[in-house]
C-alpha positions as CSV (number, residue, x, y, z in Angstrom):
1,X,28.1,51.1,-7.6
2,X,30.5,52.0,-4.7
3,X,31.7,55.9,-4.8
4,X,35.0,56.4,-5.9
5,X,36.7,57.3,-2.4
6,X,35.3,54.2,-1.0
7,X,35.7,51.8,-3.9
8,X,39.7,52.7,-4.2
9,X,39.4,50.9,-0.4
10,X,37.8,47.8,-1.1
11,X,40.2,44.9,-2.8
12,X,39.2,43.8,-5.7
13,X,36.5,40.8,-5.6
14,X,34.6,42.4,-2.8
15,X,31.4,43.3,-3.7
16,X,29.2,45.7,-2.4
17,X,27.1,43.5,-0.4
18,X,30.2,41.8,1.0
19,X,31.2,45.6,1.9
20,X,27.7,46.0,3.5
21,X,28.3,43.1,5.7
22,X,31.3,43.7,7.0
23,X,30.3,47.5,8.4
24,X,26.6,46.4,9.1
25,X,25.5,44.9,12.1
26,X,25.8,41.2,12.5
27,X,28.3,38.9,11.1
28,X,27.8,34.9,10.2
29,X,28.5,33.3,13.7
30,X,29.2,29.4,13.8
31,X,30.4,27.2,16.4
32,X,34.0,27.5,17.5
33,X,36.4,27.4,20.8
34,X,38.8,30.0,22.0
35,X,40.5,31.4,25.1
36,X,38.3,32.6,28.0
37,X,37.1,36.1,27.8
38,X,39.8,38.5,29.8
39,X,39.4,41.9,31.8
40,X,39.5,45.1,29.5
41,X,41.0,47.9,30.6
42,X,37.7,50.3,32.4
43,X,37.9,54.0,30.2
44,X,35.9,56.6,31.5
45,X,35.1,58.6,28.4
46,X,31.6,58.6,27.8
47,X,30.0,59.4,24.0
48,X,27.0,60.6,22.6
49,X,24.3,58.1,21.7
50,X,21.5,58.5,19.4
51,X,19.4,61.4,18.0
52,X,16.3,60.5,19.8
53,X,15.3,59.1,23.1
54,X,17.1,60.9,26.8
55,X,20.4,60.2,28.2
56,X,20.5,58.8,31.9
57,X,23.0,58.4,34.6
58,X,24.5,55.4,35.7
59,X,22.6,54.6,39.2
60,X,19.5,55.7,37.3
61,X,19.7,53.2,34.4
62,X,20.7,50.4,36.3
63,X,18.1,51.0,38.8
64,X,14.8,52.1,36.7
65,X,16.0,51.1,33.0
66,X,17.5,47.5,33.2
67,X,14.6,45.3,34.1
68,X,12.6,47.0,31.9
69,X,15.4,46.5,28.8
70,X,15.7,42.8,29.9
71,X,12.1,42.1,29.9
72,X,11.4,44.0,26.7
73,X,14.6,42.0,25.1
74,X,12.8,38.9,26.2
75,X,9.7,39.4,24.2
76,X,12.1,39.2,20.8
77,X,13.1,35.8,21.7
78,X,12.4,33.4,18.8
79,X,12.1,36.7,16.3
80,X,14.2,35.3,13.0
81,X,16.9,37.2,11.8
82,X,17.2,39.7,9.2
83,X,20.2,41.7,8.2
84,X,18.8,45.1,8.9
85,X,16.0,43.6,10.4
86,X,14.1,45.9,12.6
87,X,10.9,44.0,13.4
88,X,8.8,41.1,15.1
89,X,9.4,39.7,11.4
90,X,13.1,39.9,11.2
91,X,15.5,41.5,13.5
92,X,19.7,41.7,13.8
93,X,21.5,42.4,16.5
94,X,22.2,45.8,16.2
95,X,18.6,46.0,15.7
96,X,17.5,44.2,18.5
97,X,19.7,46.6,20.5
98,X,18.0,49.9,19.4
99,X,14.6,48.5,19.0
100,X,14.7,47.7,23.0
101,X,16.3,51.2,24.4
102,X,14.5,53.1,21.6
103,X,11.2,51.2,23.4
104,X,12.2,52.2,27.4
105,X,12.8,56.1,25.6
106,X,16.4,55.9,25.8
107,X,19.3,56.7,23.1
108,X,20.8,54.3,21.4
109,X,23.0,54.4,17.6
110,X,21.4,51.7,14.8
111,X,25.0,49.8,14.3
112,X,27.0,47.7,16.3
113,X,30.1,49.2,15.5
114,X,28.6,52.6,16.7
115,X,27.0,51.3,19.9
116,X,30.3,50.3,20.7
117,X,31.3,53.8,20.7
118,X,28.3,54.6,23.6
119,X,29.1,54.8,27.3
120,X,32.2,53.4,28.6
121,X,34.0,49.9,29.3
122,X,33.5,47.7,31.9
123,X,35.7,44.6,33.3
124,X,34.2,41.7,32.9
125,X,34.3,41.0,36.8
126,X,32.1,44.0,36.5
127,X,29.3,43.0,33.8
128,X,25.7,43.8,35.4
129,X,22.6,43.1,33.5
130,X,21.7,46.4,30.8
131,X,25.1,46.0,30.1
132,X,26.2,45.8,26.3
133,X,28.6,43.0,25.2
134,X,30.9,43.3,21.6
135,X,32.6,40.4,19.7
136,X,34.4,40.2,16.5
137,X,34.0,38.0,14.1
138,X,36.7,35.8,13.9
139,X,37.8,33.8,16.8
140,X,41.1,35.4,18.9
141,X,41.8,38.0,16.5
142,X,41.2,41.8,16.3
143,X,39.1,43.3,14.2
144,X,35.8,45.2,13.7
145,X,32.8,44.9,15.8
146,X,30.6,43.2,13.9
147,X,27.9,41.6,16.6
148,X,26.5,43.0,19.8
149,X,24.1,41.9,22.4
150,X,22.5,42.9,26.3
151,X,23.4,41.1,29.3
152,X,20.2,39.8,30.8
153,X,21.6,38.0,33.7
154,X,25.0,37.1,35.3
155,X,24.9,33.8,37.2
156,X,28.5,33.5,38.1
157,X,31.2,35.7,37.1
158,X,34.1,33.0,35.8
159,X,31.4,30.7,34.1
160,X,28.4,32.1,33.6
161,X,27.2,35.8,31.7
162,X,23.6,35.2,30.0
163,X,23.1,38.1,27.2
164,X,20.2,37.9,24.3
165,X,20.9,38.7,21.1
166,X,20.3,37.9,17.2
167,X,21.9,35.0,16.2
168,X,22.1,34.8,12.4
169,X,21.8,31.1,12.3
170,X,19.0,30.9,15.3
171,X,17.4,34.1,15.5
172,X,16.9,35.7,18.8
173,X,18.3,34.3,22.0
174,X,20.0,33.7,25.3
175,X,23.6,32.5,25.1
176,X,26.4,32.7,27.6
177,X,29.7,34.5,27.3
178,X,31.8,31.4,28.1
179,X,30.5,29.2,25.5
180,X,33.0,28.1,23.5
181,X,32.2,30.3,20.5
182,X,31.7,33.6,22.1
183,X,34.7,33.6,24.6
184,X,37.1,33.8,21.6
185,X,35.0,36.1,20.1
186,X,34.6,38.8,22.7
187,X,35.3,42.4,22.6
188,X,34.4,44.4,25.1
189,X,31.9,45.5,27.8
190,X,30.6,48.3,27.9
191,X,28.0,49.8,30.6
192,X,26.1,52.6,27.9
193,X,24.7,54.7,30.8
């Protein structure tokens, strides 16, 4: 049963596992088209991360940190998804995401949502590899973050940003940002060091 403060927020019909979805980590994803992803505006507030692990500077993380993360991402491909996965067995994205800083020693929040809240935003003219991409769940509209992944590679900056991640249909894997599913989809950037 949902406390009473949280319950008097929920419409009716939406059950508690329906409630668990849509502030947990991973939403359904399926095939779908939408605009190109666009430039967010770059803020330069930086948050806290995680309880455990160190905090790094920019030039530090991108030099020492991000092969390491993108290799250690790597080794997850083909791991099947699990909502609140957290292992070789079953991972989600959010998962995926603290599994592979929490691995390299550095800090990083268990959610999606809150990792979006680490570091600050980049353009997408910007992107680097280590970086941390956000999307919502349905196509061109707002709404919570409710999938997350790390750029692995950029090939070309108008056609082609590689990022792993947990696919709930495919488990984990590389996809690219302009695919017609994930360009509609798309968030933010956000470089978390």
């Amino acid at each position: 049963m949902l406390p009473t403060t949280i319950r008097a927020l929920v419409p009716s019909g939406l059950t508690g596992l329906t409630l668990l979805l849509s502030l947990s980590s991973c939403s359904l994803f399926g095939p779908s088209s939408g605009p190109a992803p666009t430039s967010r505006p770059t803020t330069a507030n930086r948050k806290p991360a995680a309880p455990t692990g160190k905090v790094v500077d920019t030039k530090t993380y991108q030099r020492t940190y991000v092969p390491t993360v993108v290799r250690v991402a790597r080794k997850y491909t083909g791991v099947p998804y699990r909502l609140g996965g957290n292992t070789m067995s079953g991972i989600d994205c959010s998962g995926l995401i603290y599994n592979v800083f929490q691995e390299v020693g550095l800090r990083m929040p268990r959610i999606s949502w809150q990792q979006s809240e680490v570091g600050y935003e980049v353009d997408v003219n910007a992107i680097r590899p280590g970086d941390l991409l956000f999307f919502v769940p349905d196509q061109g509209k707002a709404g919570y973050v409710s999938h997350a992944a790390i750029v692995t590679e950029v090939r070309n900056y108008e056609t082609d940003i590689r990022f792993i991640h947990a696919s709930s249909s495919r488990g984990v894997r590389e996809d690219n940002l302009y695919s017609s599913y994930f360009k509609g989809r798309f968030v933010k950037a956000l470089r978390p060091f």
